[in-house]
N, C-alpha and C positions, 0 to 999 in steps of 0.2 A: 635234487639239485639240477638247475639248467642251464648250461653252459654257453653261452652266446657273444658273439663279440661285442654286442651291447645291448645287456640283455632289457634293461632298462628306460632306452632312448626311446624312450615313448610317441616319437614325436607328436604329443598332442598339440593341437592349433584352439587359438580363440580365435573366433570369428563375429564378427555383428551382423551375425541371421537376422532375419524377419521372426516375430514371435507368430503360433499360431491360437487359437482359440483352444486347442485339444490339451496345449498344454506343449507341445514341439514346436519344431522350428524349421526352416526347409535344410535341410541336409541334417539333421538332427536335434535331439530333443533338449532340452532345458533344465542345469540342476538346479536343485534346491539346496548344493549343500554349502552353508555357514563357513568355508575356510577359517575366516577371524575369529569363529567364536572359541569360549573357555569348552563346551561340551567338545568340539571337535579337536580341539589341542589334546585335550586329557588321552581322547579314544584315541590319537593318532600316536603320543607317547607309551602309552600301553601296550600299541600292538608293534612299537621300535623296541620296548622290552622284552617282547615273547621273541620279536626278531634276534635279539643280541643272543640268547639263550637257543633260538635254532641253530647260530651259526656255533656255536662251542659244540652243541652235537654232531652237527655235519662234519668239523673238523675233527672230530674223534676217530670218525670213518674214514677220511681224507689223510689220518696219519696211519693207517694201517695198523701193523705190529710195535710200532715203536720205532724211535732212532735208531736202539743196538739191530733190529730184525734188517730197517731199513737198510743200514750201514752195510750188514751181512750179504743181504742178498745183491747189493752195489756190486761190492768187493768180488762176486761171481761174476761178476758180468752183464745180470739181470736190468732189467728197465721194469720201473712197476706197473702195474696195473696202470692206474690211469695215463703213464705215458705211453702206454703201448696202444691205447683207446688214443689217445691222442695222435697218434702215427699211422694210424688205422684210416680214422675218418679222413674227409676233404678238409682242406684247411682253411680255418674261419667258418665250418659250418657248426649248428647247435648241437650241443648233444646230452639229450634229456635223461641224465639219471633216475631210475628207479628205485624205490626203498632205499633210500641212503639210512635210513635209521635200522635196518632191520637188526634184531636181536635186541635192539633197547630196552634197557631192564631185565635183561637175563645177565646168566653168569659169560656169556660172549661179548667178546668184544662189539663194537657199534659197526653195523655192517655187513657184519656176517664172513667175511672173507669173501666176499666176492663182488662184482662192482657188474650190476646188470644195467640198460639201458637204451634208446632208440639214437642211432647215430649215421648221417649221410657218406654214405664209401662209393665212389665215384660215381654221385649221384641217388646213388638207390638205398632209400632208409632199409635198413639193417634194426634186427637185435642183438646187441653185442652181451654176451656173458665172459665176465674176465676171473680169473682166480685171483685172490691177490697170496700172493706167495708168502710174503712178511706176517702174514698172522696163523702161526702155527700152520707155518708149511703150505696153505691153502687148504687144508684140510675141510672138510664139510662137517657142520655141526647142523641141528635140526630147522635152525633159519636159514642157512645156505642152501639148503634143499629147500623151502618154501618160497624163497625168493627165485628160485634158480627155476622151480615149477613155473612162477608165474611170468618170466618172461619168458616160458616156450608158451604158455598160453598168448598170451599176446604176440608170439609171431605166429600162430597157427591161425586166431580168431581173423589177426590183422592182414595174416598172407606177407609176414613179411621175413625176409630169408636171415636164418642164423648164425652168426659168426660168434662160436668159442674159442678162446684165450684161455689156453688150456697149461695150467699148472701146478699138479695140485698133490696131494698125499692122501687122498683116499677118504675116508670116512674117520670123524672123530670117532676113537673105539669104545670111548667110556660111553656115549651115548648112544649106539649104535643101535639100539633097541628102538629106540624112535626115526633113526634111517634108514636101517637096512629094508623091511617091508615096503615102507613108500618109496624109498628110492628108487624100487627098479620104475618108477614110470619117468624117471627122466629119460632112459634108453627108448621105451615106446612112446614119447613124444617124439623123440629122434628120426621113429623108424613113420611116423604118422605124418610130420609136417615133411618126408621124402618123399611118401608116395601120395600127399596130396600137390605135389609139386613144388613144395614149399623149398627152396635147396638150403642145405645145412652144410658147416664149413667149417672147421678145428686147425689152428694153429699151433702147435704143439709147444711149448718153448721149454717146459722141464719135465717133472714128474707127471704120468697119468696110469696111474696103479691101479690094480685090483679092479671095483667096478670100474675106477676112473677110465681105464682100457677101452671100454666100449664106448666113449664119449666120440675119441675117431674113431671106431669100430664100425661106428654105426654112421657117418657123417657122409654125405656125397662128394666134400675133398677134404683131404687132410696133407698139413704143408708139418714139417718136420724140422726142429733147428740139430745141426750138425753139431754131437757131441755133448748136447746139450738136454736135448728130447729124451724119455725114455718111457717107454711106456710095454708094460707085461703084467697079468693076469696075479703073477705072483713073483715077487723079487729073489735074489739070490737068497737068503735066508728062510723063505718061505720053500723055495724047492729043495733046498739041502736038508729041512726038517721032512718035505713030503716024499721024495724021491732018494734022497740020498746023492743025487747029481750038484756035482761043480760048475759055477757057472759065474761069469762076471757082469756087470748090468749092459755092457757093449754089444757083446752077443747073444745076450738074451732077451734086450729088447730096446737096443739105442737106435738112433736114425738111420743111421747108416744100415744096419741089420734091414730094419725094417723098409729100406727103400729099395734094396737092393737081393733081399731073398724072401720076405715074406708077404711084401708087396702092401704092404696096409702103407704105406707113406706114398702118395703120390705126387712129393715136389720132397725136392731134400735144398734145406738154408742152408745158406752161408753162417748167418748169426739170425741174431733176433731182427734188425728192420729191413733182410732180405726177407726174411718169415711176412712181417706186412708189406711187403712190397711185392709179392706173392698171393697174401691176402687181396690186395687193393686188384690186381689183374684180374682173379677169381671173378671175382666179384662184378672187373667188367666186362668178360667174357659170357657173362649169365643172362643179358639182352634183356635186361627185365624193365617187364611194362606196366606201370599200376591200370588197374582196372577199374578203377570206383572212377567219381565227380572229380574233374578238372576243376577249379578255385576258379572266381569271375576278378574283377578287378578289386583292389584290398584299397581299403583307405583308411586311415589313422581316425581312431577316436577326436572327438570334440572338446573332449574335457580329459586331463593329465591323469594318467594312471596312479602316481604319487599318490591321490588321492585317495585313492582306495584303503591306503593306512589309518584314516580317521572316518571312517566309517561304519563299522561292527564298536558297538558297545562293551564294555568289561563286565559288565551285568548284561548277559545275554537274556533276563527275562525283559528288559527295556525293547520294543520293538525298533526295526529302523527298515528304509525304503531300499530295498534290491534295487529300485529303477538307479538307485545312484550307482550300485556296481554294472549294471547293463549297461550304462551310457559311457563308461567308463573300458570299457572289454570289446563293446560293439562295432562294427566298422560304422566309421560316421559318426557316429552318437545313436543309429536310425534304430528304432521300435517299435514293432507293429503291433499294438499291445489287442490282445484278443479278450475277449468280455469281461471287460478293464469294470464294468459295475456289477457284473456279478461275482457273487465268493469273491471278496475285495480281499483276503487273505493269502491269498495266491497268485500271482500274476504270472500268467502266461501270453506268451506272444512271439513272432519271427523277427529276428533278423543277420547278419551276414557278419562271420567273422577271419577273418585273412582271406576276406571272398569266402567263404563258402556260406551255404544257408544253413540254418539251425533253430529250432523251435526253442524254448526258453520257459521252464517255470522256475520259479523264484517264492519262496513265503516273504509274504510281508511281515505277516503278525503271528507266526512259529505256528498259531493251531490251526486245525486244519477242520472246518465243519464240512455238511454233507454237501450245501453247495460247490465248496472248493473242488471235493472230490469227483462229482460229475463234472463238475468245471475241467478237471484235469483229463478226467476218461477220454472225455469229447475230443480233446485237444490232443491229444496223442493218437490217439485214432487218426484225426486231421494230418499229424506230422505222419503218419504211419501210409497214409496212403499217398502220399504225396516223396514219398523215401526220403525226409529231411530229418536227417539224426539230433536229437535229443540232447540239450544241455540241463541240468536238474541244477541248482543253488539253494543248498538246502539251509536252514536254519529252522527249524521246528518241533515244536515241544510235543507234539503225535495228535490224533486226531479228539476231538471237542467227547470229554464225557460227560453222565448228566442223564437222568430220568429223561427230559425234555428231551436231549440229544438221541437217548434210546431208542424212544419212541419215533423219531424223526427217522429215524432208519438207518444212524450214523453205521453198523455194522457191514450194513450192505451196500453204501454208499463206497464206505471207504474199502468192501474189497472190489469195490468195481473200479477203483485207482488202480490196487494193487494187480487186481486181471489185467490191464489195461498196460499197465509199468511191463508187467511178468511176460506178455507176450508180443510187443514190441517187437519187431524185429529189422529196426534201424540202428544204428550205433548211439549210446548213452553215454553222456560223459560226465560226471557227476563232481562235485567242488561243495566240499562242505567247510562254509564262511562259520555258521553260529555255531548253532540246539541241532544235535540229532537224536533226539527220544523214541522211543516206545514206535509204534509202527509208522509213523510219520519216517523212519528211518527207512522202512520198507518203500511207501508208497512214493519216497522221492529216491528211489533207485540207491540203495546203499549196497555194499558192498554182495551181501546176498544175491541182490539182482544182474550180479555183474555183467557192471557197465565195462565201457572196453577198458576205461581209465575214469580211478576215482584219487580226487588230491584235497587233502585239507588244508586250510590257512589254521595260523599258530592259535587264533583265535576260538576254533573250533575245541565242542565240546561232544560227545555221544557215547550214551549208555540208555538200559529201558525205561530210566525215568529219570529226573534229576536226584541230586543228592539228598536234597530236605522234603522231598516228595517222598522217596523211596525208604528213609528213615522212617518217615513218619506213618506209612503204609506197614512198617515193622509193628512198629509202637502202636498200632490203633488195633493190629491184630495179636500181639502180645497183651494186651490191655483185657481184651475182651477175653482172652483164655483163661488169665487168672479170676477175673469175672464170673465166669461161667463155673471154675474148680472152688465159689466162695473164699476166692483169697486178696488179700490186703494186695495192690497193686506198687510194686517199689519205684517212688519217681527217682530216685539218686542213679540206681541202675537204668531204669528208661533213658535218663540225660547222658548218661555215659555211655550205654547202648545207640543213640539218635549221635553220640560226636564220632566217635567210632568207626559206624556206617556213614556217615556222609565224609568221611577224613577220606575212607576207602573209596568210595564210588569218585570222589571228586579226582582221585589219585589216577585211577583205572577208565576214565571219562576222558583223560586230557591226549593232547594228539602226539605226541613224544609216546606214550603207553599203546596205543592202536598202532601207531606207524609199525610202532619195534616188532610186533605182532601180524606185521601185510595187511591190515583193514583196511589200509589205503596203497598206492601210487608213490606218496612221497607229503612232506608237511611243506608247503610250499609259499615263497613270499608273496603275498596279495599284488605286488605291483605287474610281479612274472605269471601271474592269471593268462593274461591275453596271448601274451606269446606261450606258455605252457599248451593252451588250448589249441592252438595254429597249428602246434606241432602234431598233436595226436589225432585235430581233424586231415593234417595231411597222411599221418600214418594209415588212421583209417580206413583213406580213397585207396591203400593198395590192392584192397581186398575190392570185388565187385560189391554195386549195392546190391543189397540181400532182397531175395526176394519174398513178397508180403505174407503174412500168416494168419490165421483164423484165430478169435479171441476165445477164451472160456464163456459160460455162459453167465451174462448179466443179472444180476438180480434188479428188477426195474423199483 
């Protein structure tokens, strides 16, 4: 989810440009798409359906533990999560949630219990990690850890400084077998994005137990709420079983104790919004300066973001033209489309988005042959030496198979994409619109390749092959075995086998099932593309551009 004061005021303009022979226009390029037509209503309805159905999930997360949780932690005193992110940030600035689905489809609530994301605190983009208290205590279950990983990744990759919202109960115990090993790298993230400069900053506002302890433990400041904080290795009931010692949670590990004798508190609150107002100080006491590309002037697309809802098909084997989501994202409309006749299944080319520059491939037509592929190498290469980070829009069904295709060298073509994707070493930002199949998933930067930020629309599908593909790839090899054993081949079982599997792949393909699992960023409304993207190419620039790196070797 992306929080913006309008996150949708697109401001697009018509204008009556000059048309050009290439097919553009001066100040940007020309759509082709149909508004009035029945194909363009249908796709546009379809994708207001998957819409209405993200927003009941997002709201699942949005409510936390429930009313009674809600009501309870009130009646404390407490402010939730996201108000406390709310109090936190500048006011009126965006602030881009991360995994709002996580854990969907497990036995967890939607969310995870915890609310991670990039948010501006007196200026300076921040990763904010918040606990949310209302669901079972804030406790961490094995998506709260995976989420919670990957926004310290993303402030370490991004250089950008972390601020936890620290409240929590420690580790779910029943599960504990899939937390406790992984978890200690959230502490060496800690101690990693410190001493690469990166400053780390914990707000204390209630429980921080057990490992939770080491969350400020390990942070370069830690603010403490009076009375309210409490944070120790092991609580009064845990040392009365280990020690035999009496002890109450005040002095043995409330704010006050700790600000005042063992020194791990280094600001003691009044309440909770002197805790961020404390926060916010920190934060601008830190003199921080991003280091990458300053943004050039931004200018609003040509053609209405809206738009964008009728555009991807409901039948993702039907093709449809990227140029219309580029012109649509781009600053201008402008695209410089680079060997627009070669590999016509791919289109790649430059141009500027909230000001900044960005190389662009895009499938036209989901498969991917060896043209496409050297099409791609070249082209990233091109952006590669040139330090202009990578946007991928994927929709594609994996790379062209085929005796012909074999022979044509499809193998070596397409890892000379995937050399080319792998060793990059500009920022990727990756938006999966359709089809993500079989290595076409790889060679357009999927998650594996991680990009700094990968976000899907509701539309989006990916697994290694489609569902009636991958059925049938069952059944042609089930066929041939009882073949080969002289045995009578059962079609009733094959049909029941082929509904089966495609019920399943089709269930485990859709982006609600990836999200809930971190394959992505977030499932994200087509129209907040543009500004989503704005955001994470300014997070980006905080980190220096990287410098250039040597490729594997080509197979020519």
């Amino acid at each position: 989810m992306c929080h913006t004061a309008d996150i949708r005021a697109g401001g697009a303009r018509r204008t009556g440009r000059t048309h050009r022979a290439d097919g553009s226009r001066e100040g940007g390029r020309v759509s082709g798409l149909r508004t009035s037509s029945d194909e363009y209503r249908a796709r546009r309805e379809a994708m207001l359906a998957r819409l209405a159905e993200l927003d009941a999930e997002q709201a699942k997360a949005v409510a936390g533990g429930g009313g009674r949780y809600v009501e309870r932690h009130r009646a404390r005193g407490g402010l939730l999560a996201r108000e406390r992110i709310e109090l936190l940030v500048d006011p009126d600035s965006a602030f881009l949630e991360l995994s709002p689905l996580a854990g969907w489809g497990s036995e967890f609530p939607v969310g995870a219990s915890v609310v991670t994301g990039i948010g501006v605190v007196e200026g300076v983009e921040c990763v904010v990690v918040a606990n949310d208290p209302t669901v079972r205590g804030g406790a961490s279950n094995p998506w709260t850890l995976r989420k919670t990983l990957r926004a310290a990744d993303i402030a370490m990759e991004n250089r950008l400084p972390l601020v936890n919202l620290v409240e929590s109960g420690g580790a779910d115990l029943p599960t504990q077998k899939e937390i406790f090993i992984p978890g200690g790298r959230i502490f060496r993230d800690l101690t990693r994005l410190s001493a690469a400069g990166i400053p780390t900053i914990s707000l204390v506002f209630g429980n921080s137990t057990a490992g939770g302890a080491y969350v400020p433990g390990m942070s370069d400041h830690v603010v403490m709420v009076r009375e309210r904080a409490k944070v120790f290795l092991g609580g009064p009931p845990l040392v009365r079983m280990a020690t035999g010692e009496e002890s109450d949670d005040e002095s043995l590990g409330g704010a006050e104790m700790h600000a005042r004798v063992s020194g791990l508190a280094d600001h003691l609150a009044a309440d909770e919004h002197d805790a961020l107002r404390i926060g916010r100080r920190i934060v601008r006491g830190l003199g921080w300066v991003k280091r990458g590309r300053a943004p050039g002037p931004v200018r609003d697309p040509l053609h209405d973001p809206d738009e964008l809802l009728g555009i991807v098909p409901e039948d993702l084997r039907i093709p449809f033209d990227p140029r219309e989501v580029i012109v649509r994202i781009a600053d201008g409309s402008e695209f410089d489309e680079f060997k627009p006749l070669y590999g016509p299944s791919l289109v790649t080319g430059w141009a500027r988005l909230h000001g900044y520059p960005v190389g662009i491939l895009a499938n036209a037509r989901g498969v991917l042959f060896s043209q496409e592929a050297q099409k791609a190498a070249q082209f990233i290469q091109l952006a590669d030496r040139s330090r202009t980070p990578l946007l991928f829009l994927q929709n594609t069904t994996g790379y062209m198979v085929g005796r012909e295709y074999e022979q044509g060298g499809i193998i070596k073509h397409g890892a000379m994409m995937i050399n080319a994707v792998s060793n990059s070493t500009v920022p990727h930002l990756t938006v999966v619109m359709g089809a993500s199949y079989g290595a076409g998933n790889y060679g357009m930067c999927g998650r594996a390749y991680d990009p700094r930020f990968l976000f899907t629309w509701p539309s989006a599908r990916s697994a290694v092959m489609g569902p009636a593909q991958l059925a049938g790839v069952l059944s042609i090899v089930g066929r041939a075995a009882a073949e080969a054993r002289g045995r009578p081949y059962d079609e009733e079982a094959d049909a029941a086998m082929r509904a089966a599997v495609e019920a399943q792949i089709e269930a485990e393909s859709l982006p609600f099932f990836l999200s809930g699992r971190l394959y992505d960023d977030g499932v994200i409304d087509p129209r907040d593309t543009r500004t989503i993207l704005g955001l994470c190419l300014s997070a980006v620039n905080n980190a220096p551009v990287p410098e250039p790196a040597g490729f594997g070797v080509f197979r020519m």
